[in-house]
N, C-alpha and C positions, 0 to 999 in steps of 0.2 A: 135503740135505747130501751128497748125490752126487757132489761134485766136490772134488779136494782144496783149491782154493783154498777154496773155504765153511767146509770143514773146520778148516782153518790160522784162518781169520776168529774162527769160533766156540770154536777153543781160546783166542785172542786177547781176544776181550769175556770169557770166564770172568773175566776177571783187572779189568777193570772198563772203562767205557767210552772209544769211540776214535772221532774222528774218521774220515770215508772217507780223507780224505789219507793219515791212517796206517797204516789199513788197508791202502790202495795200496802204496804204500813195503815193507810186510809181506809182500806176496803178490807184488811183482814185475809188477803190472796197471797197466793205466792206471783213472784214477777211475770213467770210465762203465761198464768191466767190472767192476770192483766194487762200483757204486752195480748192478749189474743183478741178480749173486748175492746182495748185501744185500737186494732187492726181495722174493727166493727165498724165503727167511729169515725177512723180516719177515711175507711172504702167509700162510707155515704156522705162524705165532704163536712162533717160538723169537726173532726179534730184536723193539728197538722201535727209534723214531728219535725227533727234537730236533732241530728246524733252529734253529742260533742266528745270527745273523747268515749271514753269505756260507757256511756250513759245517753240515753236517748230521752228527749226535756218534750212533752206536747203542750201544743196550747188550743185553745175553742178557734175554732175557724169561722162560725158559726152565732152571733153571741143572741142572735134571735129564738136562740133554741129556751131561751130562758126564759120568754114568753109562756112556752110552755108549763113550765113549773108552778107558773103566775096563775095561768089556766087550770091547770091541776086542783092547786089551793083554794081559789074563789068557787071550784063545782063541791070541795070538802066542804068550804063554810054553808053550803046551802044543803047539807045532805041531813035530814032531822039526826036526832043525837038519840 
């Protein structure tokens, strides 16, 4: 999750599943570099995929990963301004 697109991806599927298209459109990427981060993702067990016809739909595998963003946030609020 190294990268902020991933990032942006994986707060994205919290919310429930998305095609790559819209995940593209989301991040500003073109498909193949987002089908390559979703690759990232899917290898280390946090996404899954579903190819349904011409389109491949992912969803979080993982939904504890969202703890971390929780974590993230609370170490900002305490960071002086």
């Amino acid at each position: 999750m190294g990268h902020p697109g991933r990032l942006l991806m994986v707060d994205e599927l919290s919310r429930g599943e998305r095609c790559v298209c819209e995940l593209a459109t989301l991040v500003g990427s073109e498909m193949p570099t987002v089908s390559r981060h979703l690759a990232v993702l899917k290898s280390a067990g946090i996404v899954s995929d579903e190819k349904r016809g011409a389109q491949v739909f992912y969803r979080l595998m993982t939904p504890c990963v969202m703890n971390f963003f929780k974590c993230v946030a609370s170490v900002r609020e305490k960071l002086p301004k």
